[in-house]
C-alpha positions as CSV (number, residue, x, y, z in Angstrom):
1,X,48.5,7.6,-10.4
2,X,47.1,7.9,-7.0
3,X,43.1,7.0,-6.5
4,X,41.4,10.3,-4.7
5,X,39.3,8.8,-2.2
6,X,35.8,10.2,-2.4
7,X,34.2,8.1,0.6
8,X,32.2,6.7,-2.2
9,X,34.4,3.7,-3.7
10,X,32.7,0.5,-3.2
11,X,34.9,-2.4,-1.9
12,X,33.0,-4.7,-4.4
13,X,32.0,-3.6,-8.0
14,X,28.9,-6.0,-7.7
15,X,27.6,-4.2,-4.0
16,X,24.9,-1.3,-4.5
17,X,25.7,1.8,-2.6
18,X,28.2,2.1,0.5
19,X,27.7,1.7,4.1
20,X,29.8,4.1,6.0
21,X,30.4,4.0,9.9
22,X,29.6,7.6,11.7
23,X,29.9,7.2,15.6
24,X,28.1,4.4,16.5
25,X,25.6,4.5,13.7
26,X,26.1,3.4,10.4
27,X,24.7,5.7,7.2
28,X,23.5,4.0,4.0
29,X,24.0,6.0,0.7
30,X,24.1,5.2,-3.5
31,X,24.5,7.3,-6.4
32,X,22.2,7.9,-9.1
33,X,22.2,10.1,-12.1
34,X,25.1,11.6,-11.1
35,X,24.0,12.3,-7.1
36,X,24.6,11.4,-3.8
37,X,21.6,9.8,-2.6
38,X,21.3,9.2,1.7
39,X,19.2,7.1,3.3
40,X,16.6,9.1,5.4
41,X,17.9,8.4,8.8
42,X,21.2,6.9,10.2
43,X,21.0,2.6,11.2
44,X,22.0,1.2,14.7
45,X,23.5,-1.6,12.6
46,X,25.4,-2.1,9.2
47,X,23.0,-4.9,8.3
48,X,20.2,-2.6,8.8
49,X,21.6,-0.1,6.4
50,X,22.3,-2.6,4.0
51,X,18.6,-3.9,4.1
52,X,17.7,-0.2,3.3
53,X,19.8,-0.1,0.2
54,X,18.5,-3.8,-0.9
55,X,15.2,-2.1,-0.7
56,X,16.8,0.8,-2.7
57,X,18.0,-1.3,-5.5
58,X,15.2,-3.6,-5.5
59,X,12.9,-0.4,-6.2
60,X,14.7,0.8,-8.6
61,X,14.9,-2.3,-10.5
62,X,11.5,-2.8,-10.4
63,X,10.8,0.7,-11.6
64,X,8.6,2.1,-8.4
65,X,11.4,3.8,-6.8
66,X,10.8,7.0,-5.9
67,X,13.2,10.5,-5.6
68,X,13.2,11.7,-2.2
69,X,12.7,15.1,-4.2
70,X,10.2,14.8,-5.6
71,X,8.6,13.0,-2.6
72,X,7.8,16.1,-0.7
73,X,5.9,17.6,-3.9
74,X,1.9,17.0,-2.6
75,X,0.0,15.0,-5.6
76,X,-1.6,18.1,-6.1
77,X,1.4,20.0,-7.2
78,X,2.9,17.1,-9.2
79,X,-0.6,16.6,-11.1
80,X,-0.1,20.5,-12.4
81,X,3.4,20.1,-13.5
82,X,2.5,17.0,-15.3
83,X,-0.3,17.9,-17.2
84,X,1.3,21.3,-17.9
85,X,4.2,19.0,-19.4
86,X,1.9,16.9,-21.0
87,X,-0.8,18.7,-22.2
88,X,1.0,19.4,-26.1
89,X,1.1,15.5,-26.2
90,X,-2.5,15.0,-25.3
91,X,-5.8,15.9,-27.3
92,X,-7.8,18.9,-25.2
93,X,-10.5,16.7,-24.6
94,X,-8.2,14.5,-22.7
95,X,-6.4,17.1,-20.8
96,X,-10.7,18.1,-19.9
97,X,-11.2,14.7,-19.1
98,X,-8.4,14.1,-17.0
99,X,-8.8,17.7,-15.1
100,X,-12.6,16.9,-14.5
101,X,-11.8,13.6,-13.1
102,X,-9.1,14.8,-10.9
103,X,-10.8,17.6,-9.7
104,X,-13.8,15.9,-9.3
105,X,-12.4,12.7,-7.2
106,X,-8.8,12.5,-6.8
107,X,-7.6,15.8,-5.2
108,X,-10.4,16.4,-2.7
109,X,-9.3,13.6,-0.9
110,X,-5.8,13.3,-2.3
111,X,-4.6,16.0,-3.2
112,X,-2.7,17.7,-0.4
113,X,-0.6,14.4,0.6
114,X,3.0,14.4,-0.1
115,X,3.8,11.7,-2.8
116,X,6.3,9.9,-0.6
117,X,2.8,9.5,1.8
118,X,0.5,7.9,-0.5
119,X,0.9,4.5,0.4
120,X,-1.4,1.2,-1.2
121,X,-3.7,1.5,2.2
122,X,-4.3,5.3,1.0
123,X,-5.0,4.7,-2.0
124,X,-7.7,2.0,-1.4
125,X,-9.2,3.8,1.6
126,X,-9.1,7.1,-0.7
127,X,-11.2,4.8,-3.5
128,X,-13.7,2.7,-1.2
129,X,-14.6,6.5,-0.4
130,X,-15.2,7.7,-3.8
131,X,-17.1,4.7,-4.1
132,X,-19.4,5.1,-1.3
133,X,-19.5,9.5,-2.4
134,X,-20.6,7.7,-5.8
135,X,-23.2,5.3,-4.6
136,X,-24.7,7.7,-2.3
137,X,-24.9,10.8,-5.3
138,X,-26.9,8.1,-7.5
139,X,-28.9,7.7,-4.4
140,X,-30.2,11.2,-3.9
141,X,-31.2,11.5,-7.3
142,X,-33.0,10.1,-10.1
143,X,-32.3,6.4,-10.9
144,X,-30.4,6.1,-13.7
145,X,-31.1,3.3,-16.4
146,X,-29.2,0.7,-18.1
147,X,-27.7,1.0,-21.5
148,X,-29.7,-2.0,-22.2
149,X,-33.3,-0.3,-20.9
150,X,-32.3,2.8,-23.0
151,X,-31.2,-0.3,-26.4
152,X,-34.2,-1.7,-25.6
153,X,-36.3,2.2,-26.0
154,X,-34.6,2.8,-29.1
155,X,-35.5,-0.4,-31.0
156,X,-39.0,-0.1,-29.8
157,X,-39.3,3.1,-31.1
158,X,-37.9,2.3,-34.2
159,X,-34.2,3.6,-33.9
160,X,-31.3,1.8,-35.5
161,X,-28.6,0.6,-32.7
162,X,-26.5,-1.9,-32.6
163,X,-27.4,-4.9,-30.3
164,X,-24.3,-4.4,-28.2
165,X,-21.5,-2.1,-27.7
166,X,-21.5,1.8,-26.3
167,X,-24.6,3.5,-27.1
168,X,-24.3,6.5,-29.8
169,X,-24.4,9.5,-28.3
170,X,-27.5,10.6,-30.9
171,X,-29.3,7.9,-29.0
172,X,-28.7,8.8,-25.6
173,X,-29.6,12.6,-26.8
174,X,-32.7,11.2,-28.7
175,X,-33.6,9.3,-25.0
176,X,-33.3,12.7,-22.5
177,X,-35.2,14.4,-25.8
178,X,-37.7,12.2,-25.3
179,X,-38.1,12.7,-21.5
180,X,-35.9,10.0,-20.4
181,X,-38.4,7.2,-20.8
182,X,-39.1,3.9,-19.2
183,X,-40.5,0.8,-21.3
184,X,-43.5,-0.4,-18.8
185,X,-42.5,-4.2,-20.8
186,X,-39.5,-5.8,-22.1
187,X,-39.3,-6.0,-26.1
């Protein structure tokens, strides 16, 4: 039985992917699921390609590669399809929460970058601004108290809360009821 030769076949069952020579430039390619995947751009050397497909397999193994697909989708896009995927899985209050919070501070900023763009740098510069969008919004308005100054209202008024934890919500309703009061001394 003859062997049809694909252009695929690796010399060495242990090698990731195959370097093959077009011209004077060398392309890098492996298979996954099935497919053909090419590196982006041709190499000027066969070392260089197989440093991309190192790269490759080392993403993949660690689980943060990602599908040159889906990495012209913009985060906005992929968001939509996911919670549309997600949403039978997920309480309505979460799929609220999570379309608040996204609207609210990820895809202002984020939102139109292509996945395959979003790099660690992004990502921090994206949330050192929500920070400072944050920090300036509490600014502008009215200071906002601790859970411990609004603790320390409701035991001097005679309300039972715990001494630690998250605050009921009764208690922080009970608080704006009451005009959102400050205690002019500790307890």
């Amino acid at each position: 039985m003859t062997r049809r030769k694909t252009g695929l076949a690796r010399r060495n069952p242990n090698d990731f992917g195959s370097v093959e020579k077009r011209g004077e430039r060398y392309r890098a390619l492996f298979r996954r699921d099935g497919r053909t995947i090419r590196a982006p751009r041709t190499f000027t050397t066969r070392d260089d390609a197989r440093h991309w497909l190192s790269e490759q397999e080392r993403a993949l193994r660690g689980g943060t590669w990602i599908d040159p697909r889906l990495s012209e989708d913009s985060l906005a896009a992929y968001v939509a399809a996911w919670l549309s995927d997600h949403s039978a899985d997920l309480s309505p209050r979460t799929v609220e929460n999570y379309s608040r919070h996204l609207t609210k501070w990820v895809l202002p900023r984020l939102g139109k970058e292509r996945l395959g763009e979003i790099t660690p740098t992004k990502v921090r510069s994206w949330r050192a601004g929500c920070l400072k969008d944050a920090a300036a919004a509490a600014g502008a308005g009215q200071e906002q108290p601790s859970a411990v100054s609004i603790r320390a209202w409701a035991v001097a008024t005679g309300l039972d809360v715990a001494p630690t934890g998250r605050l009921p919500q009764h208690i922080v309703l009970a608080w704006n009821a009451a005009g959102c009061p400050t205690l002019t001394r500790p307890c």
